[in-house]
C-alpha angles and dihedrals in degrees: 000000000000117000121179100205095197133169124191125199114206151192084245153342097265106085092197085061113024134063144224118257090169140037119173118179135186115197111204116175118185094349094315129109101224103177142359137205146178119187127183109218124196111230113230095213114057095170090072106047106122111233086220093062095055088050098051091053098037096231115128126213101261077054091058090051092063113058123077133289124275079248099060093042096061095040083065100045087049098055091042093052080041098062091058105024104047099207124276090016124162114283102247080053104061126092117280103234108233137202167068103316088345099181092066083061099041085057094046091043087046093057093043076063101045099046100041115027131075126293090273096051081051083057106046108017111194090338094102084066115034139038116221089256103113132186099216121178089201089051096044088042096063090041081062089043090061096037089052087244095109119059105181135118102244145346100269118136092232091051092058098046086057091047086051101038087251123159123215144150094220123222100029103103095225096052089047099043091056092049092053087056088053102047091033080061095046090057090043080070093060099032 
């Protein structure tokens, strides 16, 4: 089983108008982690960047300006999920997307795609790499709510972590990312 565990921080929370600025991944496959990144990506509209979402992840503006082009970034992504999904392979074999929320990330990861790679990753997104059958902590945590195994307040990754012992410096997508495997790991346990 190949599972791509991966977290996104954003300009904002709108995918159709905001941007990545950071995409983590970890790769496991059969049990295994396999390879990490971490890639810093420039956003193109700077207009729309919402002044709450620097905030939240602490990176100012001058920062931004720094990291690599969207370009760049999903040159790299490509060539990571590359390495493990050759393209157009067979649906079981594709990566299981992972994470926290995962489907605010797929749609991000899907435009960066979309705006910034060839005419056949405008066609098909993310598609080439994963199948829809996502490993969400949000999801499986309100599956242990229900069944009396999860005694938390709500549903937010940090909260988690702390119910699990879990440390994490939220809202890097590294850090987070690394907690999500863990506590995806945790409910695994009960599931």
């Amino acid at each position: 089983m190949k599972i791509l565990y991966f977290d996104t921080e954003t300009t904002g929370t709108d995918f159709t108008k905001h941007e990545i600025t950071q995409f983590a991944a970890i790769i496991e496959i059969d049990g295994k982690v396999v390879k990490e990144v971490n890639y810093k990506c420039r956003p193109t509209n700077w207009e729309a960047i919402d002044p709450q979402a620097l905030e939240t992840t602490g990176v100012g503006v001058e920062q931004l300006k720094t990291f690599q082009t969207p370009r760049e970034t999903l040159r790299q992504i490509k060539e990571l999920l590359g390495t493990y999904i050759p393209k157009y392979t067979k649906m079981p074999y594709k990566f299981y997307p992972a994470g926290h929320n995962v489907q605010f990330d797929l749609e991000f990861l899907n435009k960066l795609f979309k705006d910034h790679g060839n005419d056949e990753d405008r066609k098909w997104g993310i598609t080439s790499y994963q199948n829809w059958r996502a490993l969400d902590s949000r999801v499986f945590g309100n599956f242990l709510t229900a069944a009396g195994k999860l005694p938390t307040e709500n549903m937010k990754l940090s909260t988690l972590c702390q119910h699990y012992g879990i440390e994490i410096d939220a809202h890097d997508a590294l850090s987070d990312i690394r907690a999500t495997r863990q506590v995806i790991q945790k409910m695994m346990q009960h599931l």
